[in-house]
C-alpha positions as CSV (number, residue, x, y, z in Angstrom):
1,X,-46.0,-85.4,68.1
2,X,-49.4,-83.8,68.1
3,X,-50.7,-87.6,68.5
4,X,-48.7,-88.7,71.0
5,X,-49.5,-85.6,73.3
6,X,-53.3,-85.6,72.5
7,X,-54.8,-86.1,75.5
8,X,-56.8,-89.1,76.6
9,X,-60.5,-87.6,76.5
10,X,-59.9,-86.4,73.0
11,X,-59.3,-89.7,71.8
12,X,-62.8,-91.5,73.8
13,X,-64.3,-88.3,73.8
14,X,-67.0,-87.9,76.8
15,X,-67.5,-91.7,76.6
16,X,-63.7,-92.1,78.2
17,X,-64.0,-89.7,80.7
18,X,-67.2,-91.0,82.0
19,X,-65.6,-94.9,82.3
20,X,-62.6,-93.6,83.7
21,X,-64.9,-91.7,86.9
22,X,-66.9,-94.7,87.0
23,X,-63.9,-96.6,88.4
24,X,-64.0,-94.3,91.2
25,X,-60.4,-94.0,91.8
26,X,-59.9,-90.9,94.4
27,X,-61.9,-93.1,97.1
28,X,-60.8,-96.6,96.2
29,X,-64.5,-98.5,96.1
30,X,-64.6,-101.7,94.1
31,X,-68.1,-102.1,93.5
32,X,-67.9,-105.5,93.3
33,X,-65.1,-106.8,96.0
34,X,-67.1,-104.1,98.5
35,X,-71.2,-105.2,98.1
36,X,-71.6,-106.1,101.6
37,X,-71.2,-102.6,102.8
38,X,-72.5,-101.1,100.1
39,X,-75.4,-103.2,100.0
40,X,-76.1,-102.3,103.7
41,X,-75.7,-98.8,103.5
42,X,-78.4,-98.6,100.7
43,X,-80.9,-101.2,102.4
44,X,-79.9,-99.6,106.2
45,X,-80.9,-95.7,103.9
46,X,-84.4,-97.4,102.3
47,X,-85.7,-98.7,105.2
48,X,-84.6,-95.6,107.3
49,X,-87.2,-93.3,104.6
50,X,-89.6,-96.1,104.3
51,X,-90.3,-97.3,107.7
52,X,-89.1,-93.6,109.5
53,X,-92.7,-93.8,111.2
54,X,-92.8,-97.5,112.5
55,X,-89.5,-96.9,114.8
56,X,-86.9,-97.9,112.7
57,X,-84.6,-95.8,113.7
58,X,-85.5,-95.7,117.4
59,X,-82.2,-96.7,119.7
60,X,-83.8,-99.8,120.7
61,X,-84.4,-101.0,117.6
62,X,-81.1,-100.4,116.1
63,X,-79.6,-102.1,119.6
64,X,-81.7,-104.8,118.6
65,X,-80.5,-105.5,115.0
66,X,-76.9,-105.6,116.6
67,X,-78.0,-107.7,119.2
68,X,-79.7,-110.3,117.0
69,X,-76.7,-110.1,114.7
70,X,-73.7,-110.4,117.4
71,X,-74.5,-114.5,118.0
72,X,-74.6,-115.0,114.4
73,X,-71.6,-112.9,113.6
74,X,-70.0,-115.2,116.1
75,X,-70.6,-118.5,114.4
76,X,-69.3,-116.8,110.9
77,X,-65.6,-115.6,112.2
78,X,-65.3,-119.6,112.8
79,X,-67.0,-120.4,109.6
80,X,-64.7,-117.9,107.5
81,X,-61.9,-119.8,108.6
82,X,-63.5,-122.9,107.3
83,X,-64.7,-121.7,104.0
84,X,-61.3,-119.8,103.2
85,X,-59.6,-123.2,103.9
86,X,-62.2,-124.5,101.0
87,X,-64.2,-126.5,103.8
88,X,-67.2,-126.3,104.9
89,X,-69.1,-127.2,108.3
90,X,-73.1,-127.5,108.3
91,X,-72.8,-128.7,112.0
92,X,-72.9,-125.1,113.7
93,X,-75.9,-124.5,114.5
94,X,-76.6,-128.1,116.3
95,X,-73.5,-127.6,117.8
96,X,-74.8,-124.4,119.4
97,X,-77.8,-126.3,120.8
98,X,-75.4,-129.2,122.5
99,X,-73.3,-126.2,124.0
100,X,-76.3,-124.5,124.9
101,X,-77.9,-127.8,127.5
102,X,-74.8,-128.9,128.4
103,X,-73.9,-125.7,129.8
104,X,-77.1,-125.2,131.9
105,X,-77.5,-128.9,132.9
106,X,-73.5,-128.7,134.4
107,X,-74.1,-125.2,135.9
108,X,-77.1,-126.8,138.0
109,X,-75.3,-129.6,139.1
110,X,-71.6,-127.9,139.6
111,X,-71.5,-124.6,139.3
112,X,-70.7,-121.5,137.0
113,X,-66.8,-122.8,136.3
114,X,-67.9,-126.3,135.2
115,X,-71.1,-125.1,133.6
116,X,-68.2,-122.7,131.3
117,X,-65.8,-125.2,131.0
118,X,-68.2,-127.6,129.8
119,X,-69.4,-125.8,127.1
120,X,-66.4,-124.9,125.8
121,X,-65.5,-128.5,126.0
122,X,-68.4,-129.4,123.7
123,X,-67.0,-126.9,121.1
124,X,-63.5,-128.4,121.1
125,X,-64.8,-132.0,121.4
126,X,-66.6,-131.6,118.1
127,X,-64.1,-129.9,116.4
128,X,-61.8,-132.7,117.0
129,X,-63.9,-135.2,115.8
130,X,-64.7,-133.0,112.6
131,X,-60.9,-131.8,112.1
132,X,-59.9,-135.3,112.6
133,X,-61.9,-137.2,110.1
134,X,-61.9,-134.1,107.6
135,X,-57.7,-133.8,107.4
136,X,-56.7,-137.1,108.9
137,X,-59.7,-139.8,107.5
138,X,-60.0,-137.4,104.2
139,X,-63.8,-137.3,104.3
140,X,-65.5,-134.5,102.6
141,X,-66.0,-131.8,105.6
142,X,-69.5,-131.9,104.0
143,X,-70.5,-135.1,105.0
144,X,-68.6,-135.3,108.3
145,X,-70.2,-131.9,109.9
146,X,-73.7,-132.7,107.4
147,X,-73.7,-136.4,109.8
148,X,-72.1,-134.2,113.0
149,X,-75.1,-131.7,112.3
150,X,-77.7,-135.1,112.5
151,X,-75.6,-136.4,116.0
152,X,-75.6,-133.5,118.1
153,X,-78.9,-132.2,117.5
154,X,-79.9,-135.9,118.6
155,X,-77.9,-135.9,121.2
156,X,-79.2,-132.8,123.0
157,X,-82.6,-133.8,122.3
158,X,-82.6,-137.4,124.2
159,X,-80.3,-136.1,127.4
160,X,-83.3,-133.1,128.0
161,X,-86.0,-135.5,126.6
162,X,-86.6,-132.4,124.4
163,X,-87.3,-130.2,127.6
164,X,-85.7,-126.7,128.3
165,X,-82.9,-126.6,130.4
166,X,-83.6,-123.4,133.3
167,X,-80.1,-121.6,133.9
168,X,-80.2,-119.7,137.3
169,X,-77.3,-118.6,137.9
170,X,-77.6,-114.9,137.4
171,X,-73.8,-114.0,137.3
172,X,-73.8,-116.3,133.8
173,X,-76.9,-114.5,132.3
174,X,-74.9,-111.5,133.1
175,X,-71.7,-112.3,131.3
176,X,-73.4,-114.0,128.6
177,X,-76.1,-112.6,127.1
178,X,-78.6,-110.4,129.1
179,X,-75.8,-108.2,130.7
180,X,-74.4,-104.7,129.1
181,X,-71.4,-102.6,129.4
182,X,-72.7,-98.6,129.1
183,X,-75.7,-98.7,126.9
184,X,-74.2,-101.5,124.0
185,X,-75.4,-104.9,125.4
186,X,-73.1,-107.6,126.1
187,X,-73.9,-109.8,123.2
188,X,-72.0,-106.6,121.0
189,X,-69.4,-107.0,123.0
190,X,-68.5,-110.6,122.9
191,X,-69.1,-110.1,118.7
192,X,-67.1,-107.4,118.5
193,X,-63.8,-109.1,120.7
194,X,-64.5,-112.2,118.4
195,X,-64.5,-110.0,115.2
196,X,-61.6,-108.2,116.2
197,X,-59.5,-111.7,117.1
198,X,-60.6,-113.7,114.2
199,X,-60.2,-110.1,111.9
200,X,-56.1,-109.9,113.0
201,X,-55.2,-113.5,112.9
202,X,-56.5,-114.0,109.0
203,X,-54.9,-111.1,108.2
204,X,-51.8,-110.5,110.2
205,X,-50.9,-113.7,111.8
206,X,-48.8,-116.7,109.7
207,X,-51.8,-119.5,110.8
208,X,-54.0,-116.9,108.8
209,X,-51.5,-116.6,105.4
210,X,-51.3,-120.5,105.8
211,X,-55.3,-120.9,105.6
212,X,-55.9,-118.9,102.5
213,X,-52.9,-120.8,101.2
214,X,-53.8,-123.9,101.7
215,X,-57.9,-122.7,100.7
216,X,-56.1,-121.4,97.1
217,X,-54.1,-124.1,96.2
218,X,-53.5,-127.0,98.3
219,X,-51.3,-128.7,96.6
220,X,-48.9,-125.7,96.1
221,X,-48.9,-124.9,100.0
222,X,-47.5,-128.5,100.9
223,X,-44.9,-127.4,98.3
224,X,-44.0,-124.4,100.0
225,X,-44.0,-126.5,103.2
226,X,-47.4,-125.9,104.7
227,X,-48.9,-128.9,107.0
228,X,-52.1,-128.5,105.2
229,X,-53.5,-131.6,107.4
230,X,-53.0,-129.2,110.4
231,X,-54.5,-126.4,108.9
232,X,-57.6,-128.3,108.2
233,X,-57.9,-129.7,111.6
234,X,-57.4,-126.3,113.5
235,X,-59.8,-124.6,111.2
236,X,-62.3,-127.2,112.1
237,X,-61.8,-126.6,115.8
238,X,-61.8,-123.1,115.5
239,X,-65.3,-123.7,113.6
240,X,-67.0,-125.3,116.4
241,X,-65.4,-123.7,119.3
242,X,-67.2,-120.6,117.7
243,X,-70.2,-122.3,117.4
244,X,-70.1,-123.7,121.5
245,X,-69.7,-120.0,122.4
246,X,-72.5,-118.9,120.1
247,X,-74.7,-121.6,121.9
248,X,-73.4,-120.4,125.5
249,X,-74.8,-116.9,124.5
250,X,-78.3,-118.5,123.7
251,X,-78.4,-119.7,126.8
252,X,-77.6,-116.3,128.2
253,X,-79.4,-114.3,126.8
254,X,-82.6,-116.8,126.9
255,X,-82.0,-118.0,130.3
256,X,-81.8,-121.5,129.6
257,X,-80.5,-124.3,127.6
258,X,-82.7,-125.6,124.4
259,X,-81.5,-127.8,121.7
260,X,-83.2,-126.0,119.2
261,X,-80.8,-123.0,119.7
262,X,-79.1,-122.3,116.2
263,X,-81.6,-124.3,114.5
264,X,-81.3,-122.3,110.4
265,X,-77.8,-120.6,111.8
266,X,-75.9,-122.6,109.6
267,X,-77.6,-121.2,106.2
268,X,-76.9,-117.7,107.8
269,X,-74.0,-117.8,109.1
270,X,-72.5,-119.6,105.3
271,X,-74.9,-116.7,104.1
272,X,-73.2,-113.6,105.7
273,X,-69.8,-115.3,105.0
274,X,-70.3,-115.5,101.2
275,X,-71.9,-112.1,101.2
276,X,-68.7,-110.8,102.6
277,X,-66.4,-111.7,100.4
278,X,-65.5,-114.7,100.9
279,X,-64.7,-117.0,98.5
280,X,-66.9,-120.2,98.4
281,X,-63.9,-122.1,96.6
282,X,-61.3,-120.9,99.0
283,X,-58.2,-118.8,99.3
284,X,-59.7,-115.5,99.9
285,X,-61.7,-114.6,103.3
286,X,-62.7,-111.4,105.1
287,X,-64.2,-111.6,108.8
288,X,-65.2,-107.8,108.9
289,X,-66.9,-108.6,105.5
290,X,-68.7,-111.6,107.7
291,X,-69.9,-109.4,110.4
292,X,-71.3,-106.8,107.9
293,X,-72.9,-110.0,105.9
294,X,-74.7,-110.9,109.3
295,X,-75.3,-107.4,110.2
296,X,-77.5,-106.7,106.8
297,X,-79.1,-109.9,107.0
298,X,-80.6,-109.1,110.1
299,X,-81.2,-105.5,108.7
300,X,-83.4,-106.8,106.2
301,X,-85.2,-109.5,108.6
302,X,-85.7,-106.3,111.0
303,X,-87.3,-104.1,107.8
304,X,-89.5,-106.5,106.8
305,X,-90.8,-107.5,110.3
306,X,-91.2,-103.9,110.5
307,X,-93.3,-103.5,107.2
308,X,-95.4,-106.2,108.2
309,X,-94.6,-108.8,106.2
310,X,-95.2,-112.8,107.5
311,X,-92.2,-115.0,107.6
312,X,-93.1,-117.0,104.5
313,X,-92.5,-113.1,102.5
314,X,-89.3,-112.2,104.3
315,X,-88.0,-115.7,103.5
316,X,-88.5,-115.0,99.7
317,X,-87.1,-111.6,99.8
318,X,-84.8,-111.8,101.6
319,X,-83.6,-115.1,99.6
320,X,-84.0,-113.0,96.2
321,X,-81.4,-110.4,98.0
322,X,-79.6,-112.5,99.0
323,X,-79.0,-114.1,96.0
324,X,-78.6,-110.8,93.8
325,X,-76.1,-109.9,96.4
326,X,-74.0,-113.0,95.1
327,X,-74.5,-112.6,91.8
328,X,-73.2,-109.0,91.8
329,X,-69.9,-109.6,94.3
330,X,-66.7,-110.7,92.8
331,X,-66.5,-114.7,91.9
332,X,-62.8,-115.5,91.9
């Protein structure tokens, strides 16, 4: 009887008690599963003592880090879909650039309306193409958005003859881009609303359920009566649709249209997406964990440029972080 009633820490000594705190389990952290935010609070604390005297934490520079995060954050609630559907699509960031000129070029010729529609247009148009040879043809989504990436990036660059694009249509800066609502500038708000959408229909809606099915094991969700064809193709669409939008803001925010708008976004926006949480292989996917991947990397971009670094050092830092970020999250 006295064994049996011993209590735990008698048997491990301090040793047990120790590894049973470290699990933390009155606050529920998972040091692994939650890296992204714990990796930004403790890069967002260093650079807050480190670079308190060059305006780090001034209001316009923290507006700034959220407004050079929101078009990237935008690009990665479409590319979590992909990537927790086990795809991928290297094609965003040209894709951006098409949306971008196309939506000037119309606006000048036909209006705000078209100029919208159009871009939008070159989201879905893409994604079609994409979804269609990806779950229909059964090429690997690599090499269809890796060709994609190639074609619309050439595309945009012989209809401008590699010249900008001027938008002057005010209202449109306005909406998207250069506009605010209170004191959070527009760009937040169009993140945030695309954060939110993307957040609920992974999570709570049946299309979402079905992607991380079919990302986990596809075989097992035709079983079970999931159109995993389908799936593919919508999460394809949804993939460039984000990326059109992200290019609309560009040209927002930039006042014109450019073809080398989301040139690298891409690697960042695959980046922040793998940072939070999701998993390269498929089957599990977090968007709020996406926004908080894009949020620190522009954190860390925003300390270094801060603590003077060139671009050739904050590319090698923040590739080391990034990659010590992956190493440390949860692999499953």
């Amino acid at each position: 009887m006295t064994a049996l009633t011993t209590p735990p820490v008698a048997k491990g000594g301090r040793l047990a008690k120790w590894s049973g705190m470290a699990k933390w389990p009155s606050i529920g952290i998972d040091w692994r599963r939650d890296i992204v935010y714990i990796g930004f609070v403790v890069v967002f604390i260093a650079f807050a003592v480190l670079l308190r005297d060059e305006g780090f934490l001034t209001t316009g520079n923290l507006l700034n880090i959220l407004r050079q995060a929101a078009i990237v954050a935008v690009i990665a609630v479409g590319m979590t879909f992909v990537i927790a559907c086990a795809e991928i699509d290297l094609s965003v960031g040209s894709v951006a650039g098409l949306a971008s000129i196309t939506t000037a070029m119309v606006i000048s010729r036909y209006g705000l309306t078209a100029g919208i529609a159009a871009g939008i247009a070159v989201g879905l148009v893409v994604g079609a193409i994409n979804g269609s040879l990806v779950a229909f043809v059964r090429i690997p989504s690599f090499l269809v958005t890796l060709a994609m990436l190639g074609v619309a990036v050439g595309i945009a660059q012989w209809v401008t003859a590699s010249a900008p694009q001027p938008i002057l249509n005010q209202t449109y800066t306005s909406m998207f881009g250069s506009g605010t609502v209170g004191f959070l500038p527009g760009l937040v708000i169009w993140s945030t609303v695309a954060v939110v959408i993307g957040a609920v229909v992974l999570r709570k809606a049946r299309f979402g359920r079905q992607v991380l099915a079919t990302g986990a094991n596809r075989t097992a969700a035709e079983y079970s009566g999931i159109d995993t064809r389908a799936i593919k193709f919508r999460v394809m669409m949804i993939s460039a649709t984000a990326a059109a939008v992200a290019g609309m803001l560009y040209a927002g925010r930039l006042q014109s249209g450019r073809f080398q708008f989301g040139s690298g976004d891409e690697m960042n926006a695959i980046a922040a997406v793998i940072l939070g949480g999701t998993a390269l292989a498929g089957g599990r996917g977090s968007v709020i964990g996406s926004l908080f991947g894009a949020l620190l990397m522009q954190l860390i971009t925003n300390g270094l440029i801060l603590a003077g670094l060139d671009p050739s050092q904050q590319q090698v830092v923040r590739g080391v972080i990034i990659v010590l970020a992956v190493a440390l999250a949860r692999n499953k």
